[in-house]
N, C-alpha and C positions, 0 to 999 in steps of 0.2 A: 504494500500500500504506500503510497508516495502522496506526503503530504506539504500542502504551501507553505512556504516560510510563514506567510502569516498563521496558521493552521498549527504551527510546529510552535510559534512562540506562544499563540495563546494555550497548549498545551502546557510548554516547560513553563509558564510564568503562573498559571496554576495550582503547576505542585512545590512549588520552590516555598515550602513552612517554614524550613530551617535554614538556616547560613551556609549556602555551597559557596566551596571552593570554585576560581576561575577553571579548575581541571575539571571538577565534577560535573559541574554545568556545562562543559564543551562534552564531555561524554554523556549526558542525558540529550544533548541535541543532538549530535550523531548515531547517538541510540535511534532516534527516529528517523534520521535521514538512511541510515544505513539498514532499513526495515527489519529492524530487533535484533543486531548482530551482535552483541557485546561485546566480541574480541574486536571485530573490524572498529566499533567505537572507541573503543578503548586505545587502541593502536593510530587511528585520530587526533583521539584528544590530547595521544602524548604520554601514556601509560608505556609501562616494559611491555613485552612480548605477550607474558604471560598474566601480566598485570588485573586484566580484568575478572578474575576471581575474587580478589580482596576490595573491587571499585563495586561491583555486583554485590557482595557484600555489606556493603559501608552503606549502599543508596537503595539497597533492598526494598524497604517501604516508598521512597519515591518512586520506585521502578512499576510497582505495582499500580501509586498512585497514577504514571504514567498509561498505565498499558486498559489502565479502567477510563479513562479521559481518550483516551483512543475509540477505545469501544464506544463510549457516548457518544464521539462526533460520527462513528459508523451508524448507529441506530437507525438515525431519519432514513436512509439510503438503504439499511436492509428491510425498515418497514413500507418504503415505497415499493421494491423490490418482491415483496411477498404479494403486494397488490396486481403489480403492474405480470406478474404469474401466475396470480389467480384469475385476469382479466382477459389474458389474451386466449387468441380462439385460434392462432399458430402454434404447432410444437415451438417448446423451448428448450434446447439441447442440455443435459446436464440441469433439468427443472429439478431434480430431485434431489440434488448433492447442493445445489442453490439456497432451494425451500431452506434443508438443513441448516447451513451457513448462517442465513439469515434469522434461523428462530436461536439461533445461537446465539447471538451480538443481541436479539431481543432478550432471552433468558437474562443471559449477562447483567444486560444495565438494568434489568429488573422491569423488563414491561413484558416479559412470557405471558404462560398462564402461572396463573395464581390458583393453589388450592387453598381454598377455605373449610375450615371446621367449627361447625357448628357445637358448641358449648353449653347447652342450656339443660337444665334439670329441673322436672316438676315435680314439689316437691309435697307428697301426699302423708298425710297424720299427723302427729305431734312427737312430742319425748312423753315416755315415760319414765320417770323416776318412782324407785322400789325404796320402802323405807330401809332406815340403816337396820343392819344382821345384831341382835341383841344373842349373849350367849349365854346356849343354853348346858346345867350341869346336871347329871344325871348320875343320883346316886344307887347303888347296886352292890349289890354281896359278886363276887368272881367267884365261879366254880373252875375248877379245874377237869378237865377229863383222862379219865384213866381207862 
């Protein structure tokens, strides 16, 4: 997926909560330019070879916050998409691996379906409460049997 610069900064400026480094922030943007490659971004931004294990790491939760803000800007486009292949009255080649894709990015940002559950209890009779157990002693000879 190849997104606009503008499309890419309103992304990273988004997620940016915490105080990035000039390196971190050049590897969250090339994260996106580079369609989710870590090493390639990393190797970008100016990280060692093998670097971006420990950068993947460190921005773990922005990465995420990144890749959910992706998905949101996909949403309108896979709910058009579900329409615009419910609609048509042409085969659509690969309509079903589509559909798929599409209820997916839906799932995601949270507009699937929804199951709901119904919680409600009627609730019939009252309490009873038993007086308190008063004790009883019962006195008796013991026989023994032989």
């Amino acid at each position: 997926m190849h997104l606009t610069k503008a499309q890419n900064d309103c992304i990273i400026l988004y997620i940016m909560k915490k105080e990035l480094t000039t390196k971190q922030q050049t590897f969250l943007d090339h994260l996106v330019q580079t369609g989710g490659d870590p090493k390639e971004a990393a190797k970008l931004a100016g990280y060692s070879e093998n670097g971006h294990w420990q950068v993947v790491h460190a921005l773990k939760n922005e990465i995420i916050d990144l890749a959910s803000n992706i998905l949101a800007q996909s949403a309108p486009k896979a709910a058009m998409k579900l329409v615009d292949i419910m609609e048509s009255n042409s085969p659509i080649p690969q309509a079903n691996i589509r559909v798929q894709a599409a209820q997916t990015i839906l799932d995601r940002t949270g507009l699937g379906k929804q199951e709901r559950l119904d919680v409600s209890h009627k609730v019939e009779g009252g309490l009873f409460i038993l007086p308190a157990k008063e004790e009883i002693v019962i006195n008796g000879d013991t026989t023994e049997n032989e």
